[in-house]
N, C-alpha and C positions, 0 to 999 in steps of 0.2 A: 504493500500500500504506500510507502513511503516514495519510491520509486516511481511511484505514480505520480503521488503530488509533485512531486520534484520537476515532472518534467512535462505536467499541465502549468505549473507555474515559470517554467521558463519560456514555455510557448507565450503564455500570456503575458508574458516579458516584452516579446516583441510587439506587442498592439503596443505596450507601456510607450517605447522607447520608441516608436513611428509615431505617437502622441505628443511624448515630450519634445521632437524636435522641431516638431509643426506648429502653425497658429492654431490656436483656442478657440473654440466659441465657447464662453462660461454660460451658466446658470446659475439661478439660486434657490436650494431650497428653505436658507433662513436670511435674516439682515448679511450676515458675512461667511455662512455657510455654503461653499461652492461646491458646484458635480458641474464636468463634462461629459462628452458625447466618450469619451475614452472610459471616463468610471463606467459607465452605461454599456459600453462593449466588452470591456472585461471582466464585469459582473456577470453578465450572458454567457462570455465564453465556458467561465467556472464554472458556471450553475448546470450547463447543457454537459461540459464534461464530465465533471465529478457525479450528476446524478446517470447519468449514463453508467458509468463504474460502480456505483454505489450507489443503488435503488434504492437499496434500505437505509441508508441514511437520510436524515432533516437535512438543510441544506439551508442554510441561515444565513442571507447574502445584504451585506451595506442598504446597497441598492435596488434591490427587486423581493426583498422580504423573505418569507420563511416557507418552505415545502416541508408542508408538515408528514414527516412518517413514524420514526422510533423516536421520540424525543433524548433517551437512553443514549443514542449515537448518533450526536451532528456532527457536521463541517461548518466550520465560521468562516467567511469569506469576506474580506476587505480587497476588493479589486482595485485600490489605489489610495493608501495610510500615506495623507499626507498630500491633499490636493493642492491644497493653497501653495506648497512648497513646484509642484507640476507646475501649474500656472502658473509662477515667476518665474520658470527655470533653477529652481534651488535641486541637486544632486539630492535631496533625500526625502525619497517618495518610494514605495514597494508595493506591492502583493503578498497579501497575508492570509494563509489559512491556517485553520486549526483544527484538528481532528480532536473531539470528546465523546469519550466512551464511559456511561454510566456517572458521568457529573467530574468526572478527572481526565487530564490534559494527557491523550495520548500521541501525536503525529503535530508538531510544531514545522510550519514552513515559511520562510520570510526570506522574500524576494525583489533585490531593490539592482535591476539590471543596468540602470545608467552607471552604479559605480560597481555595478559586478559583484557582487556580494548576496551570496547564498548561503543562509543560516538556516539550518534544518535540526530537529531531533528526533528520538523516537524515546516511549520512555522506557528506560530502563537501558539504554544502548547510549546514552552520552549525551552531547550537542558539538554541530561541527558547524564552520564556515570554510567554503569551498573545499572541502575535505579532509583539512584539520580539525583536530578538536580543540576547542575552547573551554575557558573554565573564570568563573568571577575572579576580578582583583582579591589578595588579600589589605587591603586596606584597610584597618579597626578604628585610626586616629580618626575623627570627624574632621579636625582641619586639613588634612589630608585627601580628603575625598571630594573628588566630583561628583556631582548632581545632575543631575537630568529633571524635566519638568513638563508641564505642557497647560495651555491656557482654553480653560472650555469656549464651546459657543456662546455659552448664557452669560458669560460676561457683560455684551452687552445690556444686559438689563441691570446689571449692577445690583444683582441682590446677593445670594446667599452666597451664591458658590462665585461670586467674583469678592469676597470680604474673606471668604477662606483661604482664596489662591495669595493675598495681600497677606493675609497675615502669617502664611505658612513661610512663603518668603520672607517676612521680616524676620522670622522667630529662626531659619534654618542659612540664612545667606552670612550672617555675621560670625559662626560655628563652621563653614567648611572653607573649602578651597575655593569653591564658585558653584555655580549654577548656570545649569545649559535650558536651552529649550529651542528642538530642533526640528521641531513642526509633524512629527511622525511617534508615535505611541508605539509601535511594533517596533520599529529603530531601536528607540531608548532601552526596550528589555533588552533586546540583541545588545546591544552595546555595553551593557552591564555582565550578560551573559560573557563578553569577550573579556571583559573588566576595562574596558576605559569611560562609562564610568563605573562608581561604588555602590548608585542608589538611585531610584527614577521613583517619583510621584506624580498624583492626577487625579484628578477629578471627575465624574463625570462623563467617563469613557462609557463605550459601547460592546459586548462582546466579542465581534466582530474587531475591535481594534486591538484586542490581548491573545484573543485564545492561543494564538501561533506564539505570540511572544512568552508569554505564560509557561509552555512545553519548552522551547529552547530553556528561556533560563534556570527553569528546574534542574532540567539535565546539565546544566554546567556548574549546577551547587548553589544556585542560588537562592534565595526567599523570596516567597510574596503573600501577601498578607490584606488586609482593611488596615483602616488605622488605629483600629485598638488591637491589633496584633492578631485578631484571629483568621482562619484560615480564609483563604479568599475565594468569593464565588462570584460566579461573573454579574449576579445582581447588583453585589456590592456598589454603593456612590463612589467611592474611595478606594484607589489601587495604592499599597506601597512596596517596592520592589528593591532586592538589595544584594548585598554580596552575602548579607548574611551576618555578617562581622558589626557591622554600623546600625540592623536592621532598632536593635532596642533605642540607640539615638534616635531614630528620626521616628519610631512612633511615639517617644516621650516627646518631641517637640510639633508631632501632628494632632 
């Protein structure tokens, strides 16, 4: 199965990458929440492959919603984590699936082919980018540690969850090394899973924007969690993710 996604998600690499180089026609489906005609293609692409391969799988897609079968066993599909970053031409944009069997993260795939980077795991078998394995920083010191972040849509409304993203940064940018926010949620765990950085938070995510990243970083030793530490389900408001080491820091200061 893994072998599969691997190489439905490179195919769907090339719409990515025939999109990114081309002009845009945006859309919107909130004040500053964008889809193109590319999220739209490669959500189709995944949804017609993988259920093709996997009847018996849900099939729970960004863009085109959910084909409801086993609930027990879906695929999460983000056909383009990180649009806003597409439409500017910013390099960090992917394809993200996630396979979950029985409510745990089995087949992680995250595919970001403008800069060639394919992070895959399976569980119990590791997590690799293009081949190698990977595994979290050991970083414990907090002023040591990189951060990762990301800023929900609801922001613009300025209510709740734009006062939490305000205050978490206050409370967490003064204690590390810094803090990133690189417009991709699947990125950030991969990035943590490789260890550059220590620790990624957010708000307000979607399952479709973890479930892939979720199985790599597990399999490279890493934690994820809510923010009162307990185990994370993709209902969860609140993702925090970490090497593991730092993980008690930053939910004392979430």
């Amino acid at each position: 199965m893994l072998e599969d996604i691997i190489d439905v998600a490179k195919r769907a690499g090339e719409i990515l990458k025939e999109g990114y180089f081309s002009k845009k026609e945006i859309f919107y489906k909130g004040k500053v929440d964008l889809v193109t005609k590319y999220d739209i293609k490669i959500d189709a692409f995944l949804k017609y492959e993988l259920s093709d391969k996997y009847p018996d799988f849900s099939i729970i897609a960004e863009e085109s919603g959910v084909s409801e079968k086993d609930r027990d066993k879906a695929i999460y599909i983000d056909p383009i984590d990180g649009t806003t970053n597409f439409v500017h031409s910013i390099p960090f944009c992917c394809i993200s699936i996630g396979v979950w069997i029985e409510g745990e993260p089995f087949i992680g795939v995250v595919y970001n082919p403008i800069l060639e980077e394919l992070f895959y795991a399976k569980k119990d078998f590791g997590a690799f980018l293009n081949g190698e394995e990977i595994r979290v920083s050991e970083v414990g010191d907090s002023y040591k540690a990189l951060l990762a972040t990301g800023f929900p849509y609801t922001k613009v409304e300025m209510g709740e969850d734009f006062r939490w993203v305000i205050s978490s940064m206050e409370k967490l940018l003064p204690k590390t090394r810094d803090i990133r926010r690189l417009g991709s949620a699947a990125l950030d765990l991969c990035y943590v899973a490789r260890g550059s950085f220590d620790a990624f938070y957010e708000c307000n995510l979607k399952p479709w924007d973890v479930a892939g990243g979720i199985c790599i970083l597990r399999e490279a030793g890493g934690k994820v969690s809510n923010e009162k530490g307990e185990e994370y389900r993709l209902s969860d408001h609140i993702i925090v993710a970490s090497n593991g080491r730092i993980h008690d820091f930053m939910i004392e200061n979430l």
